[in-house]
C-alpha positions as CSV (number, residue, x, y, z in Angstrom):
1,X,13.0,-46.9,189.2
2,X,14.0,-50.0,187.5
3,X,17.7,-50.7,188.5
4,X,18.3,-53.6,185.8
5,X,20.2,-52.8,182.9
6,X,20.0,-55.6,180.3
7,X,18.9,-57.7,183.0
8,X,21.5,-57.1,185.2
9,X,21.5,-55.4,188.5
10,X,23.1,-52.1,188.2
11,X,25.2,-53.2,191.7
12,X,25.8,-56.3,190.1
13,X,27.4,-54.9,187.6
14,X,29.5,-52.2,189.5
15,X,30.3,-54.1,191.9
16,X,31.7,-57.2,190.2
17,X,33.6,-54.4,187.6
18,X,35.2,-52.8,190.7
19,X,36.2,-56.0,192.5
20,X,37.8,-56.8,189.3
21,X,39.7,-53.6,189.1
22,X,41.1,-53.8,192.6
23,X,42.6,-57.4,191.5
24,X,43.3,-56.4,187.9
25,X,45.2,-53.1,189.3
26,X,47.3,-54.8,192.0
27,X,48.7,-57.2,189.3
28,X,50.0,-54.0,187.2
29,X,51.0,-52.3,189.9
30,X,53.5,-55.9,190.7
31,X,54.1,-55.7,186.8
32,X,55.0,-52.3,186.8
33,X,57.4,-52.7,189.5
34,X,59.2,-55.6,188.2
35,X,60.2,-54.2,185.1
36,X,60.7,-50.8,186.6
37,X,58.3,-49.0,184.9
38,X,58.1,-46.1,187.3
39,X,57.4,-41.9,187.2
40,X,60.6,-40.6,188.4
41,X,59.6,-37.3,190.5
42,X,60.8,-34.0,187.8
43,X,60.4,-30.1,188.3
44,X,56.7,-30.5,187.5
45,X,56.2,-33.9,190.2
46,X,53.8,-33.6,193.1
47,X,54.6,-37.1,194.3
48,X,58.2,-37.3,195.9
49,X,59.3,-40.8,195.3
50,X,59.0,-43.4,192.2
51,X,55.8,-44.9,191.9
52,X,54.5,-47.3,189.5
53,X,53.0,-46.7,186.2
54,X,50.9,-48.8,183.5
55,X,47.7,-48.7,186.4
56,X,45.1,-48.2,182.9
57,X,45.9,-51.6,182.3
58,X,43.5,-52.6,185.4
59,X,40.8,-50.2,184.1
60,X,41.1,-51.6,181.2
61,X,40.8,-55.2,181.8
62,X,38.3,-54.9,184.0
63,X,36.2,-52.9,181.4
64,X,36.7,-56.1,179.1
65,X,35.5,-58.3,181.9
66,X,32.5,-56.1,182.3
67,X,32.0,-56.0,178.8
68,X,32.1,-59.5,178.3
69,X,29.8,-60.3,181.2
70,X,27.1,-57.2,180.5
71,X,27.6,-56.3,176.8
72,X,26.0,-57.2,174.0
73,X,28.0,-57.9,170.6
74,X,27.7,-55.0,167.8
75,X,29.7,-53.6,164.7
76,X,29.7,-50.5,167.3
77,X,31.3,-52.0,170.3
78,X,33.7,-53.7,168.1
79,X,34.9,-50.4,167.0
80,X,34.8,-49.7,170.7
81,X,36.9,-52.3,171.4
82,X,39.5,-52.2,168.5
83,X,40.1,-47.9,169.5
84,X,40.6,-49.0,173.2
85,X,43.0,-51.6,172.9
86,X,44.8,-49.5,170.4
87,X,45.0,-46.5,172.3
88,X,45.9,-48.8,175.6
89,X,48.5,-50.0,173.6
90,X,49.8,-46.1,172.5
91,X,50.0,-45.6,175.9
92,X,52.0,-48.1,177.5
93,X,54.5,-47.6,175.3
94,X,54.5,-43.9,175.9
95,X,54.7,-44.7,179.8
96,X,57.6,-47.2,179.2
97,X,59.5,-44.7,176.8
98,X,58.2,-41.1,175.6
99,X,56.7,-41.0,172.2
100,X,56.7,-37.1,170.5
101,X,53.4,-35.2,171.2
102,X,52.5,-35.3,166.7
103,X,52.9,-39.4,166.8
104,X,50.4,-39.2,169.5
105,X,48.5,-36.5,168.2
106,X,47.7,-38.8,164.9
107,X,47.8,-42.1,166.4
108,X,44.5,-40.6,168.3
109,X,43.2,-39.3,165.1
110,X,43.5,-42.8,163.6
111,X,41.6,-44.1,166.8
112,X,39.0,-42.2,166.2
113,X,38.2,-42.6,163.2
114,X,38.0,-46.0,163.5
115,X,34.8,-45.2,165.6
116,X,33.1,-42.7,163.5
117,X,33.7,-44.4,160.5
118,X,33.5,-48.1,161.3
119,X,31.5,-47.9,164.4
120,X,29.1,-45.5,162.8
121,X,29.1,-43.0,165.9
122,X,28.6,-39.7,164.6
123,X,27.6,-36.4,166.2
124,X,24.9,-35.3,163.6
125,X,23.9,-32.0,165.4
126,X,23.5,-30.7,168.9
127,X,21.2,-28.4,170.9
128,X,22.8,-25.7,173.8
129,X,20.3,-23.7,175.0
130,X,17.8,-24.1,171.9
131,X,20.1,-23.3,169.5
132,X,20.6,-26.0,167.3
133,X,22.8,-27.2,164.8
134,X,23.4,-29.6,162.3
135,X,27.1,-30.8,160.7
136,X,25.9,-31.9,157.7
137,X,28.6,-34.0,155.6
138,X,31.1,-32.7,157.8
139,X,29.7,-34.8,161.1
140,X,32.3,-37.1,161.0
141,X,35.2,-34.6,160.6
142,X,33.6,-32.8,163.7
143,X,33.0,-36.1,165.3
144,X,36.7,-37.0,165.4
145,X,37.8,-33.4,166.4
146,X,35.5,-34.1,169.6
147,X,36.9,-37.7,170.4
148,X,40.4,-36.2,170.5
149,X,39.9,-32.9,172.2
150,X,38.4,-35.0,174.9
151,X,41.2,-37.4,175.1
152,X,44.1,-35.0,175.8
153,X,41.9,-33.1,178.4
154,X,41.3,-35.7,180.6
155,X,44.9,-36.5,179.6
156,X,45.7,-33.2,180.6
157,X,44.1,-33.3,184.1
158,X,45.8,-36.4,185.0
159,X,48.0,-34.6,187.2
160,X,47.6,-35.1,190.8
161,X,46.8,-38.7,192.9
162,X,42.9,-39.5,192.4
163,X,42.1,-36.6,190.1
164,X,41.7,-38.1,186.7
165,X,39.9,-41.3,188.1
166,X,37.9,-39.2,190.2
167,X,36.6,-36.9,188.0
168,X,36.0,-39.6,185.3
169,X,34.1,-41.4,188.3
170,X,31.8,-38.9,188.7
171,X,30.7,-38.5,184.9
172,X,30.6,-42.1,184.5
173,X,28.1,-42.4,187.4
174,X,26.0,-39.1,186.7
175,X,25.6,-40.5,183.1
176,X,24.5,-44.0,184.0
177,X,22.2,-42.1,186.4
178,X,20.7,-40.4,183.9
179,X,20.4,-43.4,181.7
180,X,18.0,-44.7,184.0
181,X,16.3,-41.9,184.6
182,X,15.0,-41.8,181.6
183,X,14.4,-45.7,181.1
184,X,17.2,-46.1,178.6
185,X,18.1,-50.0,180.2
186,X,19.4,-51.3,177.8
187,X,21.3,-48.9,176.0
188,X,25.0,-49.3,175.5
189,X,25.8,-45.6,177.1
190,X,24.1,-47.2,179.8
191,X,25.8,-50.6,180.2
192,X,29.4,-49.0,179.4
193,X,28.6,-46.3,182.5
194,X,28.0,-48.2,185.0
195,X,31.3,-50.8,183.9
196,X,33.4,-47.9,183.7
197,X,32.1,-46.8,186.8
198,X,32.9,-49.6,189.0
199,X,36.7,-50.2,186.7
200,X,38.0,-46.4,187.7
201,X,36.4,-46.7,191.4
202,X,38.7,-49.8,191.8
203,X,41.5,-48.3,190.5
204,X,41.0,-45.3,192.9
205,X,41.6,-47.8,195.8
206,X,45.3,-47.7,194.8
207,X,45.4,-44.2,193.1
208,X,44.0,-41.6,195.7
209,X,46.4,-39.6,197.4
210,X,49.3,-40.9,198.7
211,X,48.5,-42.5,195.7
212,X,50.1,-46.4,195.2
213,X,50.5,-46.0,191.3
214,X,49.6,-44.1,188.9
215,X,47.2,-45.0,185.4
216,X,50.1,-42.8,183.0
217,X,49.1,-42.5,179.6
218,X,47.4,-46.2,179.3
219,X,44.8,-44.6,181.6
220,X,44.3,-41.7,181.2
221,X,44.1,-41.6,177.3
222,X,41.3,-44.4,177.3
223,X,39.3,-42.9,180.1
224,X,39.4,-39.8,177.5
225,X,38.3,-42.1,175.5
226,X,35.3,-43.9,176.8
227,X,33.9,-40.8,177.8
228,X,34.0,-39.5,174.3
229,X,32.3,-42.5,173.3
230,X,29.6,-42.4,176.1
231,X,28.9,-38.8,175.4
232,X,28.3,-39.7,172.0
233,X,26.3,-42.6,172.6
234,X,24.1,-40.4,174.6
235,X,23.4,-38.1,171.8
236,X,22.9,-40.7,169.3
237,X,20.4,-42.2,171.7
238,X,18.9,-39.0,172.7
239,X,19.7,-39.8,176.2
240,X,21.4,-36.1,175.8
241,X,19.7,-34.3,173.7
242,X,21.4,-31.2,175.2
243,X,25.4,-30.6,174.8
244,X,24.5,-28.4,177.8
245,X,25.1,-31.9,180.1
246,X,28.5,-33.1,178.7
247,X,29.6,-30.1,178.9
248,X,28.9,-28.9,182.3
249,X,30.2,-32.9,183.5
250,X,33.7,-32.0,181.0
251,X,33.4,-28.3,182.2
252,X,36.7,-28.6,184.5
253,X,39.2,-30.1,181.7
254,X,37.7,-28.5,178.9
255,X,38.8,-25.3,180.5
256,X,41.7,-26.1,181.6
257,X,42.8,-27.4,178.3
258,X,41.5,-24.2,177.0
259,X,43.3,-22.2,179.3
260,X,46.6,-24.2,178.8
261,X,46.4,-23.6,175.2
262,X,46.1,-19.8,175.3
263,X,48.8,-19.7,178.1
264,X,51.0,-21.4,176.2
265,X,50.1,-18.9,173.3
266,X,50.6,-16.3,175.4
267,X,54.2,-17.0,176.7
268,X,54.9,-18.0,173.0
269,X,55.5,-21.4,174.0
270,X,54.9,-25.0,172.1
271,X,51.1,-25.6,172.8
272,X,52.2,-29.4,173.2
273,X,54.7,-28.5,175.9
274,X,54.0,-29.8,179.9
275,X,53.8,-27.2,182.2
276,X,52.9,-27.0,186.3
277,X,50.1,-23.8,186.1
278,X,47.0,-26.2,185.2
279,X,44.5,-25.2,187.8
280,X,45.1,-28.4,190.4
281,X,48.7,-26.7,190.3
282,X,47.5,-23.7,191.1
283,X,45.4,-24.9,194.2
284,X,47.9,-27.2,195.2
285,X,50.1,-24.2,195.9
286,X,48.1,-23.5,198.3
287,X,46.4,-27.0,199.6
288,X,47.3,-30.1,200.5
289,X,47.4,-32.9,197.3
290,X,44.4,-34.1,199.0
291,X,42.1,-31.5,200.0
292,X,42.9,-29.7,196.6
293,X,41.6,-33.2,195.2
294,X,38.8,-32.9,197.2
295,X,37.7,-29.5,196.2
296,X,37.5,-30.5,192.6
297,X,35.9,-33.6,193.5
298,X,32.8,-31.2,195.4
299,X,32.8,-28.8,191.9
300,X,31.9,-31.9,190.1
301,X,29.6,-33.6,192.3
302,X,27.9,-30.2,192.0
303,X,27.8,-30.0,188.5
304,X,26.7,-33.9,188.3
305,X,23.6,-33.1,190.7
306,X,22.5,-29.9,188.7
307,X,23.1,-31.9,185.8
308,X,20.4,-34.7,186.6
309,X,18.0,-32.2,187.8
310,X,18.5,-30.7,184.4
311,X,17.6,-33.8,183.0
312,X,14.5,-34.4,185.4
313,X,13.2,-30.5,185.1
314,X,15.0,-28.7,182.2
315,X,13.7,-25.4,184.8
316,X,15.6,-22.1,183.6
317,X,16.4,-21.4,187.1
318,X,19.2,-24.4,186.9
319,X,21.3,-22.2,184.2
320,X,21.4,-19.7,186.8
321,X,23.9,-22.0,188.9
322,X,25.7,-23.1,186.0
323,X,26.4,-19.4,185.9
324,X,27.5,-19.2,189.6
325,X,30.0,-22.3,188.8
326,X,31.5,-20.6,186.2
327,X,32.0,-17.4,187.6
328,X,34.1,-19.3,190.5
329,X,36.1,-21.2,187.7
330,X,36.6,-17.7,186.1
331,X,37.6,-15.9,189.7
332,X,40.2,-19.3,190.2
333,X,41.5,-18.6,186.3
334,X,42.1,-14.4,186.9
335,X,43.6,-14.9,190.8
336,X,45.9,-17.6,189.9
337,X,48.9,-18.1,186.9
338,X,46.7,-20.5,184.9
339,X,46.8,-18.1,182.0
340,X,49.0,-15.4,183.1
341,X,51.9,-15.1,185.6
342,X,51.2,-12.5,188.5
343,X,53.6,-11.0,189.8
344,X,54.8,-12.5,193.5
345,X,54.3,-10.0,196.5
């Protein structure tokens, strides 16, 4: 397998991103602290004790170092570029002082449409188990629905120490893997996947549990970010040509956005309002911060491995654990409060 992506080793390239996000992330974690931008523990806290915030910064310098070292200039990545540092921006100042959920809500809409219709990066059609579909004139409309949907659930799962940066770990890597796979070396989904890879592994040094600081908003909303923009890179490279990948790799906060939005229907609550039943809650009611970590982190390794031998075979027999994955998700959803309360024995 050829492990140069435009001409540049693929441990080159993760290696120098993550040494850079060790550095980058220490420096905002000593900014953070010096002008007390911290998470206070609440009634929804798992952490006990203040702990820094503004930890996306070092993700995302270290993404613009990578970029700059590895990239190649295009309208596209300039429209990259312009939604990241916007929404990096969005977020800060939502760590350093709340901002109400409909600014944010539209601020992201703005973001993305700066990348569908500047950048050009539209999702045309997709294929989920050959059936296929095509959006016609309203791709872009769909496009930007997609790149926001994606942002707030890996917003959402941003909940316990490592869990966002780990899961986002794992996609970036099992995408980049893919990538080569398939001898797409010099594609941008493939150069921004292994850049992102190494920039959240860094920042994991600091984050996993007890985690050191945290990424807040800053992080959090441009991982979402990035990974809407890779997953739609891949399709309009045909490096997916199946939304069956993206969304077994998204499977865990796609669901548990889902699930938080009926919940919160259900309980006739404000769909934009935090609550402490998202599944990580629910296990870590019964597990340790870490190992409940750990667990997910195993349920998306699986999912990344089925996913690549999806890519290498496409063999029915794969769907079949797809199945089995989801019927544990669904067995976690119906023995725990993640949609509705049970009563306690």
């Amino acid at each position: 397998m050829n492990y140069y992506v435009n001409n540049h080793s693929v441990y080159v390239i993760v290696l120098i991103t993550f040494i850079a996000s060790i550095a980058f992330t220490y420096l905002s974690m000593i900014i953070a602290n010096y002008i007390g931008a911290l998470d206070i523990p609440n009634q929804r806290s798992a952490h006990t004790k203040p702990t820094p915030l503004l930890g996306g910064i070092g993700i995302f310098l270290s993404f613009l170092l990578g970029y700059m070292l590895f990239g190649r200039e295009s309208t596209l990545m300039l429209s990259i570029l312009i939604s990241s540092f916007l929404i990096l921006l969005l977020g800060i100042f939502d760590d350093l002082k709340p901002i109400p959920a409909k600014i944010k809500f539209l601020t992201h809409i703005a973001i993305a449409a700066i990348v569908v219709f500047y950048g050009q990066l539209v999702l045309q059609n997709f294929n989920l188990f050959g059936f296929k579909m095509d959006f016609g004139i309203f791709a872009p409309y769909v496009t930007i629905v997609v790149i926001v949907s994606i942002i707030n659930a890996i917003n959402l799962i941003d909940g316990l120490d490592g869990l966002c940066a780990g899961v986002s770990s794992i996609y970036f890597v099992t995408i980049g893997i893919i990538c080569l796979l398939l001898h797409r070396f010099t594609g941008l989904d493939t150069t921004l996947s292994f850049i992102m890879f190494g920039a959240t592994l860094g920042f994991l040094v600091f984050n996993f549990s007890p985690a050191k600081l945290f990424m807040g908003d800053t992080g959090s909303t441009f991982l979402g970010l990035m990974i809407s923009v890779i997953m739609l890179l891949g399709f309009k490279t045909l490096t997916l040509t199946s939304l069956v990948i993206p969304l077994v790799l998204l499977a865990l906060p796609i669901t548990d956005t889902l699930f938080a939005i009926i919940r919160r229907l259900v309980n006739k609550k404000p769909i934009g309002e935090p609550d402490k039943e998202h599944i990580h809650h629910q296990l870590l009611k019964k597990l340790s911060t870490r190992k409940t970590v750990l667990i997910i982190y195993t349920v998306e390794i699986i999912f990344s491995v089925i996913s690549i031998l999806y890519t290498l075979n496409k063999k029915q027999e794969l769907i079949i654990f797809y199945i089995f994955l989801a019927f544990i998700l669904l067995y976690l959803v119906f023995k725990t409060n993640v949609i509705f309360k049970h009563k306690e024995k």
